[in-house]
Residue frames as a rotation matrix with the C-alpha (Angstrom) as fourth column:
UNK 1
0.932 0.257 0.254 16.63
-0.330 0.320 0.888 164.57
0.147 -0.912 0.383 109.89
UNK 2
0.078 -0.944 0.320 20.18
-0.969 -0.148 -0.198 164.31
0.234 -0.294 -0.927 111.61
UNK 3
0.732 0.143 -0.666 21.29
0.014 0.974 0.224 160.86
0.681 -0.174 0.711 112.30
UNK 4
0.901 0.166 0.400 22.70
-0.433 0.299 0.850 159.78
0.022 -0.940 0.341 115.75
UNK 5
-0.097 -0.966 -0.242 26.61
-0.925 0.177 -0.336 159.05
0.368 0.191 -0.910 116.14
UNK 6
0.890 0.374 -0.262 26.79
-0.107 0.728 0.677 155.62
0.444 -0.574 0.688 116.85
UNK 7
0.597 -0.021 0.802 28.70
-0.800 0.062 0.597 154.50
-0.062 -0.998 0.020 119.24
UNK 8
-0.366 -0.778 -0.511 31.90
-0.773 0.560 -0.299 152.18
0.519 0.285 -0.806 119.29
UNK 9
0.748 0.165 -0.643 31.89
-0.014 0.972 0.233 148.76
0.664 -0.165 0.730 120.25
UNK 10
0.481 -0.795 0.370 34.97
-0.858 -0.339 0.387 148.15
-0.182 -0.504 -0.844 122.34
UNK 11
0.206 -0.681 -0.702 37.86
-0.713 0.387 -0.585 146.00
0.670 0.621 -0.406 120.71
UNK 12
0.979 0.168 0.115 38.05
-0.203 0.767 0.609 142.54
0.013 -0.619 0.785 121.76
UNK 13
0.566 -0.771 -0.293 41.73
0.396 0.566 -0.724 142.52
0.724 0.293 0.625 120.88
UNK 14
0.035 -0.444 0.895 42.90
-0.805 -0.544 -0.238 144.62
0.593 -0.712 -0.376 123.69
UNK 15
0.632 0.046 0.774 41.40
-0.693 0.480 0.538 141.68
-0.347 -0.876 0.335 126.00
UNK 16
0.966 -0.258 -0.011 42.75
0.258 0.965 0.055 138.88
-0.004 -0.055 0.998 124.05
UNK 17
-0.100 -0.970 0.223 46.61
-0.275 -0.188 -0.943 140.50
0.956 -0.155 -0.248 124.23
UNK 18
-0.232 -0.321 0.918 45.70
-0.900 -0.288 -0.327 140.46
0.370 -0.902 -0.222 127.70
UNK 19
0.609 0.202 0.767 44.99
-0.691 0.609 0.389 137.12
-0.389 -0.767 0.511 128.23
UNK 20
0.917 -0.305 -0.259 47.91
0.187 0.899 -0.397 135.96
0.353 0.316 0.881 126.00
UNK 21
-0.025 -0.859 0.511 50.10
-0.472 -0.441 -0.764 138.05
0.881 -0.261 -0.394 128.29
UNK 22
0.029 0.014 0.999 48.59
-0.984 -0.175 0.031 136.85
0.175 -0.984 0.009 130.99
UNK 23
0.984 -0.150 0.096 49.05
0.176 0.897 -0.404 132.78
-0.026 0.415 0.910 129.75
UNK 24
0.330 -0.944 0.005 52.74
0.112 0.034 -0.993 133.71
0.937 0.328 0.117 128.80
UNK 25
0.090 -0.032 0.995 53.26
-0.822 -0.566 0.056 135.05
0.562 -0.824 -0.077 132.56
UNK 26
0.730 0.458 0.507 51.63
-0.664 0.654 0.364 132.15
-0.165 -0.602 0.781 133.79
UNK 27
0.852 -0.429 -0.299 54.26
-0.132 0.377 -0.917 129.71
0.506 0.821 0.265 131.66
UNK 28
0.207 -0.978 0.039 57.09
-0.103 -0.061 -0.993 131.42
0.973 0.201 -0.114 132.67
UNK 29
0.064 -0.013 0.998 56.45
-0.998 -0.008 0.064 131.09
0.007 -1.000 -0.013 136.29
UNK 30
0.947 0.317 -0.041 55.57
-0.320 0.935 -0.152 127.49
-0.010 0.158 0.987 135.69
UNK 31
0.489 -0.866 -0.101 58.79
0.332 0.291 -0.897 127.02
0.807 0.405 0.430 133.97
UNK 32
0.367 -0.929 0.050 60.65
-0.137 -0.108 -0.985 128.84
0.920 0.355 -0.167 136.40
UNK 33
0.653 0.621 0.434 58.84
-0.733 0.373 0.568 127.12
0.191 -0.690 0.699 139.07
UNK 34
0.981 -0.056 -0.187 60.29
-0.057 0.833 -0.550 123.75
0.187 0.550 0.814 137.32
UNK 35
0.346 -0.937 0.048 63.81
0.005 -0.050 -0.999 125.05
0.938 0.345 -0.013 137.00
UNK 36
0.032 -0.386 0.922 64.09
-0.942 -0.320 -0.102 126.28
0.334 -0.865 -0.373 140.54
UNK 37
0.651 0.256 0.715 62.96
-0.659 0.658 0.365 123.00
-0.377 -0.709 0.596 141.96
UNK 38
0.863 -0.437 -0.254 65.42
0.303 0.850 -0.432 120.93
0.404 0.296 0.866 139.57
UNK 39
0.122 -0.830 0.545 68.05
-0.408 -0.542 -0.734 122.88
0.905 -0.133 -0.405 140.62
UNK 40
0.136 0.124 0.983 67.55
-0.991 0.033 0.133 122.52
-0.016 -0.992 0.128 144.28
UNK 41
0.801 0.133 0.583 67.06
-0.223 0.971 0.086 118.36
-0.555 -0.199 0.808 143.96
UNK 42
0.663 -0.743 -0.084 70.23
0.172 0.261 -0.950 118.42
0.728 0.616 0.301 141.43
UNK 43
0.008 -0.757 0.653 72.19
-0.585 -0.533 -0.611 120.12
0.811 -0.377 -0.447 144.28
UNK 44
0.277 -0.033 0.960 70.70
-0.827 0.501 0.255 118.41
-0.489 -0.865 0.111 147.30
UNK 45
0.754 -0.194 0.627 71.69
0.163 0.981 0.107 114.60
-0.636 0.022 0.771 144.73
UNK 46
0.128 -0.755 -0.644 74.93
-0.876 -0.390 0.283 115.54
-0.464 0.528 -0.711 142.82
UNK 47
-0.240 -0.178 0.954 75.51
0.001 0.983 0.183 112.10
-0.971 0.045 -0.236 142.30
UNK 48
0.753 0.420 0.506 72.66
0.458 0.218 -0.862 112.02
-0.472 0.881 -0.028 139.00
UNK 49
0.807 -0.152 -0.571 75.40
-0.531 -0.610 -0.589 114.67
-0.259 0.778 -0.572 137.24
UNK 50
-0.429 -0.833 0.350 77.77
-0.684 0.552 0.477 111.58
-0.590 -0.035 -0.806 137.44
UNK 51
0.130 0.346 0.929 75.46
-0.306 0.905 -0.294 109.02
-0.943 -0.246 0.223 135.76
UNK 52
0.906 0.017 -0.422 75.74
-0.402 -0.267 -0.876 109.83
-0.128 0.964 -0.235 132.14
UNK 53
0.046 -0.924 -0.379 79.32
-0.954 0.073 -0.292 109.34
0.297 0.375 -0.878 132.36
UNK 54
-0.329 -0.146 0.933 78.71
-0.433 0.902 -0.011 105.77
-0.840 -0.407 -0.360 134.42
UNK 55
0.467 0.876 0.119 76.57
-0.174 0.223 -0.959 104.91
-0.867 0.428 0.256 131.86
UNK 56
0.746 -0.306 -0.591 79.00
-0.627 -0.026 -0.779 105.65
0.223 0.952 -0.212 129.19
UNK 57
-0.376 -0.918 -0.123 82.03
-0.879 0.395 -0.267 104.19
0.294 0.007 -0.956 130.69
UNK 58
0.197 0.667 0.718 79.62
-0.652 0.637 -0.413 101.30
-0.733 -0.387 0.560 131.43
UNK 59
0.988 0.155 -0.011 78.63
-0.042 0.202 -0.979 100.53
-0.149 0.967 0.206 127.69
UNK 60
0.182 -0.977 -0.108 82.60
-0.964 -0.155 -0.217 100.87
0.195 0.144 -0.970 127.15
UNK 61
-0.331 -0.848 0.415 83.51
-0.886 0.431 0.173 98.79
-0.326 -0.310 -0.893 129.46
UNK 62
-0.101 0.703 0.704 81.53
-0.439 0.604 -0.666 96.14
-0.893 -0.376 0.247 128.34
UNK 63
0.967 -0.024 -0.254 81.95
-0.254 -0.013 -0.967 96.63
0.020 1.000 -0.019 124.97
UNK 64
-0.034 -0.986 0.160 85.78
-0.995 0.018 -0.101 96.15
0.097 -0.163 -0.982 125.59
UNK 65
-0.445 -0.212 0.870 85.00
-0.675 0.718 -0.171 93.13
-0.589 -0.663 -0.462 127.28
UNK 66
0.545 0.687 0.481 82.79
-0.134 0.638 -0.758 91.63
-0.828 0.349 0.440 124.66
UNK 67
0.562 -0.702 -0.438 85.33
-0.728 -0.166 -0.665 92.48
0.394 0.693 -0.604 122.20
UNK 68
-0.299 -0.817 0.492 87.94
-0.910 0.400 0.111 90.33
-0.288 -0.415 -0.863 124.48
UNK 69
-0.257 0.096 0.962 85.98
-0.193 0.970 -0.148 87.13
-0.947 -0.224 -0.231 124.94
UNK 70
0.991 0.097 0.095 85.36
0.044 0.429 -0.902 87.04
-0.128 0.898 0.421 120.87
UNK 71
-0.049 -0.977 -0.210 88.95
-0.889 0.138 -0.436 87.51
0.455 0.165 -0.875 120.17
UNK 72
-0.183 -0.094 0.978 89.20
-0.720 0.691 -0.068 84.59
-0.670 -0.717 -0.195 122.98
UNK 73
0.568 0.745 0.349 86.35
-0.262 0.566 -0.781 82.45
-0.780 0.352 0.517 121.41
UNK 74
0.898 0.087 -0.431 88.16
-0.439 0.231 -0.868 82.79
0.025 0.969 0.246 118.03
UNK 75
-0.279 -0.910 0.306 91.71
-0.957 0.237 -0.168 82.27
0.080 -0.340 -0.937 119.54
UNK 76
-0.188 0.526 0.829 90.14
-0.861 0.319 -0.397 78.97
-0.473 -0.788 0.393 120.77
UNK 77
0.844 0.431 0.318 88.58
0.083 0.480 -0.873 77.92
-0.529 0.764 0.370 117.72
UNK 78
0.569 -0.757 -0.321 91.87
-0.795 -0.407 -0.449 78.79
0.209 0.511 -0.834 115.89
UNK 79
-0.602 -0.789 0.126 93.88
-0.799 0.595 -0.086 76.14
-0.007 -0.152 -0.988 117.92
UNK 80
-0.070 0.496 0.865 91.38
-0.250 0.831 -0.497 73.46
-0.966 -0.251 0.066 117.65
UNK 81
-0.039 0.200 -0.979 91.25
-0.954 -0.300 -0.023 73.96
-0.298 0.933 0.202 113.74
UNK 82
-0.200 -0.302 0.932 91.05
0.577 0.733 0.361 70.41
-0.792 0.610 0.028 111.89
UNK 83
0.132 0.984 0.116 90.75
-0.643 0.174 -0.746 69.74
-0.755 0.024 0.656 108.24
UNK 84
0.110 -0.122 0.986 90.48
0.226 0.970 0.094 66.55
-0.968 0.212 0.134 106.77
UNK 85
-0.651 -0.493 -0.577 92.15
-0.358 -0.471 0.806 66.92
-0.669 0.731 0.130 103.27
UNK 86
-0.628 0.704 0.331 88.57
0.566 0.122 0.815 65.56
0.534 0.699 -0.475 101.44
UNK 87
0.005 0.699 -0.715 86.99
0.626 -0.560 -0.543 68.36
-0.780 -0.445 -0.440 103.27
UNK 88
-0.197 -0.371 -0.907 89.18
-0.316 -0.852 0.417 70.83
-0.928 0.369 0.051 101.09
UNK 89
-0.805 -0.189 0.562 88.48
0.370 0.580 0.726 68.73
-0.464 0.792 -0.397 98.07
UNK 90
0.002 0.953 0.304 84.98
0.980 -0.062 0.188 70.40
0.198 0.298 -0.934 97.92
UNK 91
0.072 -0.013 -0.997 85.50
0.288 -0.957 0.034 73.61
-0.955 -0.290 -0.065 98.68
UNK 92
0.689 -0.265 0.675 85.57
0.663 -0.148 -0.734 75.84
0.294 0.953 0.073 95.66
UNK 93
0.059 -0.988 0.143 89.15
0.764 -0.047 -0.643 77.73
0.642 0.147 0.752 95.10
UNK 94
-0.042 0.000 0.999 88.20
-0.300 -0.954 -0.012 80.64
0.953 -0.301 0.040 97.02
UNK 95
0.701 0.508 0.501 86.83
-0.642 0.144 0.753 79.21
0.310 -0.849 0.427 99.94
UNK 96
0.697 -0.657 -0.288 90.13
0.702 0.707 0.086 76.66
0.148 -0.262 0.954 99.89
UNK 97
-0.333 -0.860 0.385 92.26
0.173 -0.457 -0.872 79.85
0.927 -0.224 0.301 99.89
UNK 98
-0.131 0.141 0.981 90.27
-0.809 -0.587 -0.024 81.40
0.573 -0.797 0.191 103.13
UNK 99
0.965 -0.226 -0.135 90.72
0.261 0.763 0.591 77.30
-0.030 -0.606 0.795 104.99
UNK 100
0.019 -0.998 -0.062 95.22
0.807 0.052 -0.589 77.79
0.591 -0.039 0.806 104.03
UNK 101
-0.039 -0.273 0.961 94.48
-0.178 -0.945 -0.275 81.62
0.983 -0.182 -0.012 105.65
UNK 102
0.870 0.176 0.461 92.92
-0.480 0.089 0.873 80.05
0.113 -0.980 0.162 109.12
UNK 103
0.764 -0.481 -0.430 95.27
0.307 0.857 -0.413 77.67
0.567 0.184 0.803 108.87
UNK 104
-0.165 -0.985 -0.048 98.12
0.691 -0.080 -0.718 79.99
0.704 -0.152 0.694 109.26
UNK 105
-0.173 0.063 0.983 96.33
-0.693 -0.717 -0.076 81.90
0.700 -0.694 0.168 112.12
UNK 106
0.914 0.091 -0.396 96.04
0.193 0.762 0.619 78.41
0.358 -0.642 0.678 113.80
UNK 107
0.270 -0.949 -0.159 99.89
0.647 0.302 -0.700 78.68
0.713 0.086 0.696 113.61
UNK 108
-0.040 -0.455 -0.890 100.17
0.690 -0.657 0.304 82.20
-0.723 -0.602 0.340 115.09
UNK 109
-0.647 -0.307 0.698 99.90
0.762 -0.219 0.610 83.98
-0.034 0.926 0.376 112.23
UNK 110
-0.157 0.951 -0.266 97.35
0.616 -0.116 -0.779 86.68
-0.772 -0.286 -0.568 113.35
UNK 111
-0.142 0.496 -0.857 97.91
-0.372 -0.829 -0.418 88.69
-0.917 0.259 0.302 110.42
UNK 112
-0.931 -0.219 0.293 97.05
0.206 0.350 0.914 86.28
-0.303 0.911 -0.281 107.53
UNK 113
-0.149 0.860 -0.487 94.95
-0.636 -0.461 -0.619 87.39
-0.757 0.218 0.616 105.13
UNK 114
-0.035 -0.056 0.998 93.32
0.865 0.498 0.058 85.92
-0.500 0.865 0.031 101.74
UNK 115
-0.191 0.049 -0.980 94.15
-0.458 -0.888 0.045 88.48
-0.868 0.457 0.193 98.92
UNK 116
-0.723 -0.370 0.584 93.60
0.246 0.652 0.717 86.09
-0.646 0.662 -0.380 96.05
UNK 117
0.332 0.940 -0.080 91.55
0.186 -0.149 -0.971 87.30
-0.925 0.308 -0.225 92.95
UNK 118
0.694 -0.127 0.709 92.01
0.684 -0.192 -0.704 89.49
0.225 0.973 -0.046 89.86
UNK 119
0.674 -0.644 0.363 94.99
-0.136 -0.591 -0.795 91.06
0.727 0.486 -0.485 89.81
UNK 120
0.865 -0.254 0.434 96.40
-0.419 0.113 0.901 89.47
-0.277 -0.961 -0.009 93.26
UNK 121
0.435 -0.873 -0.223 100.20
-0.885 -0.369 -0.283 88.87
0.164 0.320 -0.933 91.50
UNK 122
0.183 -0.508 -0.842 100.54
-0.210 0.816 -0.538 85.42
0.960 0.275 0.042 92.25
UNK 123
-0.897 -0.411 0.163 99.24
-0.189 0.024 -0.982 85.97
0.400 -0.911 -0.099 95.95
UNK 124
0.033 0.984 0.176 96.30
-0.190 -0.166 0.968 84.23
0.981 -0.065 0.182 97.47
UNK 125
0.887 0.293 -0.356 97.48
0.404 -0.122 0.906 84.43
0.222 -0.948 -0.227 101.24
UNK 126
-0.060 -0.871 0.488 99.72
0.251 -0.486 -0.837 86.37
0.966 0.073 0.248 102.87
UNK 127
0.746 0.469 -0.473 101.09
0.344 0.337 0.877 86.19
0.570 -0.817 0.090 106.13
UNK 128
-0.004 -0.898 0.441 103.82
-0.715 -0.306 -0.629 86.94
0.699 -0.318 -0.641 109.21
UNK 129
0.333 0.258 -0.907 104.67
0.308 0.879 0.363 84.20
0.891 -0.400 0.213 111.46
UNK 130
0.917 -0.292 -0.271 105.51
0.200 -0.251 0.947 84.48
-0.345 -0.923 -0.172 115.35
UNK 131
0.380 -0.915 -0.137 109.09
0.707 0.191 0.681 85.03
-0.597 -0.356 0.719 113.98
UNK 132
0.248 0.254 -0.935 108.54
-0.311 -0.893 -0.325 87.93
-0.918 0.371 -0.142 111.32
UNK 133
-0.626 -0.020 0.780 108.94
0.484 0.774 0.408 85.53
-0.612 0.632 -0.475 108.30
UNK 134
-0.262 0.692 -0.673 106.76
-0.795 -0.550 -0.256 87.43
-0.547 0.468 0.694 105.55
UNK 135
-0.336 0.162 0.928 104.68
0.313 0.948 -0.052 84.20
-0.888 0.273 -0.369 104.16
UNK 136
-0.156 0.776 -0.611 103.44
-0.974 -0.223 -0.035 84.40
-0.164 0.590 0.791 100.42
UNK 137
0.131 0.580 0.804 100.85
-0.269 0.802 -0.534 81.79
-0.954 -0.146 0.261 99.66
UNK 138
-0.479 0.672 -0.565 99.78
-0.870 -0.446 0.209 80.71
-0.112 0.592 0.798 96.14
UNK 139
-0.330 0.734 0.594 97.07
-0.260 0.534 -0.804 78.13
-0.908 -0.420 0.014 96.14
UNK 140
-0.599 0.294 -0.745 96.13
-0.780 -0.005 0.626 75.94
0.180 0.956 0.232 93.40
UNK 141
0.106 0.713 0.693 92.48
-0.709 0.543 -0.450 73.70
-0.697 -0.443 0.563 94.31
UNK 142
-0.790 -0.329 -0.518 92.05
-0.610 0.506 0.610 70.52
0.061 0.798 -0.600 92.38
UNK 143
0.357 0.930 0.088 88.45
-0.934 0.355 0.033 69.20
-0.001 -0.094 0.996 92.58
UNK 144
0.707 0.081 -0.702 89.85
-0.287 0.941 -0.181 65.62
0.646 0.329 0.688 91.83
UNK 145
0.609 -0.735 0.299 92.96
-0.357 0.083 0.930 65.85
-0.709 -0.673 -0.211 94.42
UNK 146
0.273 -0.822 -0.500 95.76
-0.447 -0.569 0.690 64.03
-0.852 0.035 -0.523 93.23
UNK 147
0.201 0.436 0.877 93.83
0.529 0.706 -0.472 63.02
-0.824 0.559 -0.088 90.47
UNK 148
0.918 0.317 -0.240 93.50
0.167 -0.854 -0.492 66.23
-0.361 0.412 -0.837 89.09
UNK 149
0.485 -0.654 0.580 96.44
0.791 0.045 -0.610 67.75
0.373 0.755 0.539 86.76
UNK 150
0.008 -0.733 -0.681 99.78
1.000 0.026 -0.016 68.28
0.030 -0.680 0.733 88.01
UNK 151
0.966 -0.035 -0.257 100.87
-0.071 -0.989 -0.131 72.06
-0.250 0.145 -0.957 89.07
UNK 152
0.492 -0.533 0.688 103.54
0.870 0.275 -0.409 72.72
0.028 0.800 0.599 86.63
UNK 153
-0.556 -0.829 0.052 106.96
0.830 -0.551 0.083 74.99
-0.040 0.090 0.995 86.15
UNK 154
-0.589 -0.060 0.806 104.86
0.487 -0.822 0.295 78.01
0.645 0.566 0.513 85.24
UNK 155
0.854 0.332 -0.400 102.43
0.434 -0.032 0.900 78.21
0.286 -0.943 -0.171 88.23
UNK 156
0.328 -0.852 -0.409 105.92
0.870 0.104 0.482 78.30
-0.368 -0.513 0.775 90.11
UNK 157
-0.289 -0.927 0.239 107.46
0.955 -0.296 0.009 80.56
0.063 0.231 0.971 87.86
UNK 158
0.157 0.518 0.841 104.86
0.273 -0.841 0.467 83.42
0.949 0.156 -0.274 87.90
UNK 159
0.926 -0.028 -0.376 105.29
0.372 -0.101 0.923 83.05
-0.064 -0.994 -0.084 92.55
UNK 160
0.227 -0.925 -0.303 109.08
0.850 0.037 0.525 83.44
-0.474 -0.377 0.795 91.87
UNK 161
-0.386 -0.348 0.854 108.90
0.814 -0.564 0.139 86.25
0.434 0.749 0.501 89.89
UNK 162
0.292 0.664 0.689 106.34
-0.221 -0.654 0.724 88.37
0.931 -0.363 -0.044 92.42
UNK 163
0.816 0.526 -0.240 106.62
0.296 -0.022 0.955 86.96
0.497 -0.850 -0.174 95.62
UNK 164
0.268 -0.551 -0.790 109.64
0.954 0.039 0.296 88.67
-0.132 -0.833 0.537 96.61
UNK 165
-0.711 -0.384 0.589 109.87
0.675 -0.610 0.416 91.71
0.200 0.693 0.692 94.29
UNK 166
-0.363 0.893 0.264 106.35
0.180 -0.211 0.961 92.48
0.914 0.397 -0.084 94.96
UNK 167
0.685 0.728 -0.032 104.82
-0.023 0.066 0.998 91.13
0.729 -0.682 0.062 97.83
UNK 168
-0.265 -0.833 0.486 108.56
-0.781 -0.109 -0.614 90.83
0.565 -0.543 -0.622 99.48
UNK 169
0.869 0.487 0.084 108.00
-0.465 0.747 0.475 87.33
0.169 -0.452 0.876 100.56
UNK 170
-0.215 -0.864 0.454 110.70
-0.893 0.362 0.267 85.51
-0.395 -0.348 -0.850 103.01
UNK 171
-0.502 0.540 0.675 108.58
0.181 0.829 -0.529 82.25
-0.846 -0.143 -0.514 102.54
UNK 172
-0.125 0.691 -0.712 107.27
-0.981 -0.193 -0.015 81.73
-0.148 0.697 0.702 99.16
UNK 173
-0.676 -0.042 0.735 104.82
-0.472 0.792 -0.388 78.89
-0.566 -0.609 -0.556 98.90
UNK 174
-0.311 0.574 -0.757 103.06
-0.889 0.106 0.446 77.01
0.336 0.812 0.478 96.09
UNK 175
-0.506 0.632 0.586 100.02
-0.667 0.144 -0.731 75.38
-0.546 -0.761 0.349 98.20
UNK 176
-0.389 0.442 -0.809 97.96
-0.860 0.140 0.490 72.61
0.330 0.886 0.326 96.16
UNK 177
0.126 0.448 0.885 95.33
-0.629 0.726 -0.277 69.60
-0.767 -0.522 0.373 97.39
UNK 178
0.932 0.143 -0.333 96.97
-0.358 0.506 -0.785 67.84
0.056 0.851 0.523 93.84
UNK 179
0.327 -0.926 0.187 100.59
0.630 0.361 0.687 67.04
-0.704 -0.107 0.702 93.02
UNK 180
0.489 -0.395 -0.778 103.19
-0.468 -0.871 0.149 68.42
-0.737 0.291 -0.611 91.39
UNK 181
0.870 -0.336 -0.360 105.18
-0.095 0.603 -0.792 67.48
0.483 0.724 0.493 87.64
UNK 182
0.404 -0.911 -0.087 108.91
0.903 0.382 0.196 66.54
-0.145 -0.158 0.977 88.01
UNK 183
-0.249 -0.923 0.294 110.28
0.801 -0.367 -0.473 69.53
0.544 0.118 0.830 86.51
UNK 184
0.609 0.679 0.410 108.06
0.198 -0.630 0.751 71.77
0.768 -0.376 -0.518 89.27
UNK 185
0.919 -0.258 -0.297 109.96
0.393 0.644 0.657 69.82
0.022 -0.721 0.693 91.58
UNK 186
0.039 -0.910 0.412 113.28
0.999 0.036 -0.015 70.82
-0.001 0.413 0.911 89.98
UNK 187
0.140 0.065 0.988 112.08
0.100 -0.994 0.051 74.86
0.985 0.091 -0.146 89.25
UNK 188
0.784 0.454 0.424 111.41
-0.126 -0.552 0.824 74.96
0.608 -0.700 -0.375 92.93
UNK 189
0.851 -0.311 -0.422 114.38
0.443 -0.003 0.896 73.76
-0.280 -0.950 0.135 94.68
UNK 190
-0.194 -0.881 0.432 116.68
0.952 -0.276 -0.134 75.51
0.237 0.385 0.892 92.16
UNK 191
-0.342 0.264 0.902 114.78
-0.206 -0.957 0.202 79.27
0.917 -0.117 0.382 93.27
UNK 192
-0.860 -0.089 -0.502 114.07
0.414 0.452 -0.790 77.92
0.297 -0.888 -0.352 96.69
UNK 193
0.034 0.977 0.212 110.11
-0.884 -0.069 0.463 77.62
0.466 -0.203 0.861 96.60
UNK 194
-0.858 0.266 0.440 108.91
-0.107 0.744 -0.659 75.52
-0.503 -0.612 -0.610 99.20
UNK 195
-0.722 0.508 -0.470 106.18
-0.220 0.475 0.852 72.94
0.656 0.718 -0.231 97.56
UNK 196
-0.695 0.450 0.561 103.21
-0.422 0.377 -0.824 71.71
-0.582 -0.810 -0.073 100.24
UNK 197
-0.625 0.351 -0.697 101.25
-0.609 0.340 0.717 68.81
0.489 0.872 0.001 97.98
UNK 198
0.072 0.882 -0.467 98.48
-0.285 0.467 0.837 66.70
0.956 0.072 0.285 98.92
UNK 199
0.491 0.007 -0.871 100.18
0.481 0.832 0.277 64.69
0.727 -0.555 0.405 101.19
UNK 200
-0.539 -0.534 -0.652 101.65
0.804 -0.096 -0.586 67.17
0.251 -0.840 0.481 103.04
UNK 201
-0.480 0.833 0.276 98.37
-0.093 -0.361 0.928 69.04
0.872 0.420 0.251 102.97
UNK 202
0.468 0.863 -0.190 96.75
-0.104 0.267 0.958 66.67
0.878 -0.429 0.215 104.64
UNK 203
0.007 -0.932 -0.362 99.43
0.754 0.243 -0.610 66.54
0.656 -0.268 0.705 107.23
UNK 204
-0.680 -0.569 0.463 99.29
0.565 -0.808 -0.164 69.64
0.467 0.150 0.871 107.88
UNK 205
-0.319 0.938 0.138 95.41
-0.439 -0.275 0.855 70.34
0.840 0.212 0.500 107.91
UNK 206
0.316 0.689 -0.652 94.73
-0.186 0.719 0.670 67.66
0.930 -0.091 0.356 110.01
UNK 207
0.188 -0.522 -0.832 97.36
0.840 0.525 -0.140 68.15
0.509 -0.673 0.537 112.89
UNK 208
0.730 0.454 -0.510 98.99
0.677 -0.386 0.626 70.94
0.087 -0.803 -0.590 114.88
UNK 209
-0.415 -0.903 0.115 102.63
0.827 -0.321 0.461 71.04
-0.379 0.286 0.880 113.74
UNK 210
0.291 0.150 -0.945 102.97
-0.307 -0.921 -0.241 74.78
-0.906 0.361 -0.222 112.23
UNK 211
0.970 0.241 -0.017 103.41
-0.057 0.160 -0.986 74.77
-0.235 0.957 0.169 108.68
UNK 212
0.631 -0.774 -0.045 107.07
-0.743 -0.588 -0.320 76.26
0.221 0.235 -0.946 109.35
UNK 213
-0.226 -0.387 0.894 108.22
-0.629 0.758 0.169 72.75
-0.743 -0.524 -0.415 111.53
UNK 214
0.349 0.253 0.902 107.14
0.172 0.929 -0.327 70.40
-0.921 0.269 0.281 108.36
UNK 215
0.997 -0.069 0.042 108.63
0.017 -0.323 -0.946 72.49
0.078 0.944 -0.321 105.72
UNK 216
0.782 -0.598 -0.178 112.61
0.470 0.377 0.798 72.66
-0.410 -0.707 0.576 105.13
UNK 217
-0.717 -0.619 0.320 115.71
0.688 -0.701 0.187 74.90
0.108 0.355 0.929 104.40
UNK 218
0.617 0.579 0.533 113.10
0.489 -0.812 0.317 77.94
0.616 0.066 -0.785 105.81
UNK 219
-0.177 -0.954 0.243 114.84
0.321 -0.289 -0.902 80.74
0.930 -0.082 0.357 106.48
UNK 220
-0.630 -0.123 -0.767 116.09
0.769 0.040 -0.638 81.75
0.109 -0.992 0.070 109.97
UNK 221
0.415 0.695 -0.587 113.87
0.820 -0.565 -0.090 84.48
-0.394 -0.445 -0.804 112.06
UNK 222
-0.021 -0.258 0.966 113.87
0.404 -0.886 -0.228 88.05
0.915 0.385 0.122 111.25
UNK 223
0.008 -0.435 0.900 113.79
-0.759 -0.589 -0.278 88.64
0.651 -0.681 -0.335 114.80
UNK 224
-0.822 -0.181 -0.540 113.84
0.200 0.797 -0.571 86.83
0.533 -0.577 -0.619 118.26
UNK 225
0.102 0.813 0.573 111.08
-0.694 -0.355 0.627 85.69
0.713 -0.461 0.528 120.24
UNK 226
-0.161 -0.173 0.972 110.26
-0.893 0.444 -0.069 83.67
-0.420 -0.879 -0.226 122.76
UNK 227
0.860 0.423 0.287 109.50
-0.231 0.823 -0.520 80.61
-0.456 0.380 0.805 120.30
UNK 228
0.761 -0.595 -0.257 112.83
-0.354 -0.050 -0.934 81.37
0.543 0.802 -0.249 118.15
């Protein structure tokens, strides 16, 4: 007994192609439905292809301007500086070098820095004054003030041996909330180091005078300004 051919089915994949052609179609009209109409409202408001850039030069300015008024703010705080020479007594040595650094940006000094640490050559501030003066610092704290034990010839001699060779200091300055021995005294005005001890410390700290008006035999400007 023969047996009957059967008979295909017909292939469902033919339809689905066709309805993911006809979905993709649909899409791309959509989409280029979308585009046409942004176009058209981009042309009829030019303006919006300007905003990005308002926006940015917005944020700028502003940023510019917040920059300004902290610079101000600190400018501000800079000339108002105080401190009372048992302020500095507590401080620990570090934190007394970065009070001598404001100090000398009270003055005008806008680039003083604190470089003091390991290996800092017998510099722990370093500055330029309104008159190009190159300032080296070195700083010695005394927890007891001018109780505490004296800064001595060798202190001195290590600044006089760096701070002009090295660090090329016009102004070399051994900086100390203590006192100094007798023959410090002697080392420094034979190599012309300027000394700045307690009492003129607190002097200093506590008033307005630049450091450069209370010190003496400092040498003349390196250039001319309107202060010189």
């Amino acid at each position: 007994m023969s047996r009957r051919p059967s008979r295909r089915r017909p292939s469902k994949k033919r339809g689905s192609d066709g309805q993911f052609l006809f979905m993709l179609g649909l899409i791309g009209v959509v989409v280029q439905g979308l585009l046409t109409a942004t176009l058209s409202w981009v042309s009829e408001h030019p303006w919006i292809l300007a905003l990005p850039i308002l926006v940015v030069a917005g944020a700028g300015t502003a940023f510019v301007l917040l920059r300004r008024e902290a610079a101000h703010r600190e400018r501000v705080r800079a000339q108002g500086l105080r401190y009372l020479v048992e302020h500095l007594d507590g401080l620990h040595h570090t934190q007394f070098e970065y009070a001598v650094r404001d100090l000398m940006r009270r003055d005008g000094c806008q680039d003083a820095r604190q470089v003091g640490g390991s290996g800092d050559n017998g510099a722990d501030v370093k500055a330029t004054d309104p008159f190009g003066r190159r300032w080296v610092i070195q700083c010695k704290h005394r927890k007891a003030g001018w109780a505490g034990s004296a800064v001595g010839t060798p202190d001195l001699q290590k600044l006089n041996g760096t701070g002009r060779q090295i660090h090329g200091g016009d102004v070399l300055v051994m900086l100390t909330n203590g006192r100094f021995s007798r023959p410090a005294l002697g080392f420094a005005t034979s190599q012309h180091l300027h000394l700045v001890d307690r009492n003129l410390l607190a002097q200093w700290a506590a008033g307005s005078t630049p450091l450069w008006e209370l010190l003496r035999a400092i040498p003349p400007p390196r250039r001319s300004t309107t202060l010189s």
